[in-house]
C-alpha atoms as one frame of an Amber mdcrd trajectory, in Angstrom:
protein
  -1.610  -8.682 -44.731   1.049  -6.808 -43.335  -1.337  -4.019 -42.338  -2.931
  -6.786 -40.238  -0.181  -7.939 -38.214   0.851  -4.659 -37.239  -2.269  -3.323
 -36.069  -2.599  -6.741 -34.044   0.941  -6.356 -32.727  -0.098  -2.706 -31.781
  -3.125  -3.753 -30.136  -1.065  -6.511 -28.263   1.633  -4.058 -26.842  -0.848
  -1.518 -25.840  -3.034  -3.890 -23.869   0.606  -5.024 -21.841   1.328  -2.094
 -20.827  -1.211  -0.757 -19.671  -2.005  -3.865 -17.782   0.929  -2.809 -16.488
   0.378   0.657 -15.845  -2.841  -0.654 -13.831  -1.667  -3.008 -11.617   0.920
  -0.476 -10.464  -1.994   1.813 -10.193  -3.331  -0.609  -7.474  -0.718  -2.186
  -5.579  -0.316  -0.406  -1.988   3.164   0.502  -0.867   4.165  -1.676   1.668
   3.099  -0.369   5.286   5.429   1.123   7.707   4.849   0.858  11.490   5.442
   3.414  13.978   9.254   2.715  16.132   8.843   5.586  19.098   5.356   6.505
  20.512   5.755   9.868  20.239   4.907   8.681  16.238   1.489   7.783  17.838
   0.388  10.842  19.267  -1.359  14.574  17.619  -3.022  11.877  15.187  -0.102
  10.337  14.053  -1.371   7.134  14.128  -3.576   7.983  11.326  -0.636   8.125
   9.271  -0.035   4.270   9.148  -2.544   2.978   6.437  -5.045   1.931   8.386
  -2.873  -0.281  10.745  -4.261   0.857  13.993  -7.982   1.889  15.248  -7.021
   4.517  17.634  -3.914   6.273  19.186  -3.604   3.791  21.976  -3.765   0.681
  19.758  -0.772   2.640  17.782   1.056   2.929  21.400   0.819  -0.119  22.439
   2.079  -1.980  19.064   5.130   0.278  19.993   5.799  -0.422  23.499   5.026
  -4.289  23.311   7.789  -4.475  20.290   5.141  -5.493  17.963   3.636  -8.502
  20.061   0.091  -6.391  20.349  -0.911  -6.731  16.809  -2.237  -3.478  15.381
  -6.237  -3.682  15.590  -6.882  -1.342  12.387  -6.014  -4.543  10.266
């Protein structure tokens, strides 16, 4: 019986963690926005996570203070 219970408790553990293990796999890091438009240009807007569609959608999210939503999203 005892064999039993371990091998269940095993089986138990090693489906939480990696559960666990998984859904860290897939969470994104939260996304950063760009602060100065220089960020925007030489293909730097790439480097946002998909935020913006194009360098001038990056630049203007910067020089509106946010209030021109990026267009990537």
């Amino acid at each position: 019986m005892k064999k039993y219970v371990f091998a269940g408790m095993f089986a138990l553990v090693s489906t939480l963690a990696l559960s666990a293990v998984a859904l860290a796999a897939i969470t994104p890091p939260p996304a950063t926005y760009p602060t100065d438009k220089d960020q925007c240009k030489k293909g730097g807007w790439e480097n946002f996570a998909g935020l913006f569609k194009n360098q001038g959608d990056c630049v203007s999210y910067v020089v509106t203070d946010g209030r021109n939503e990026p267009s990537g999203l």
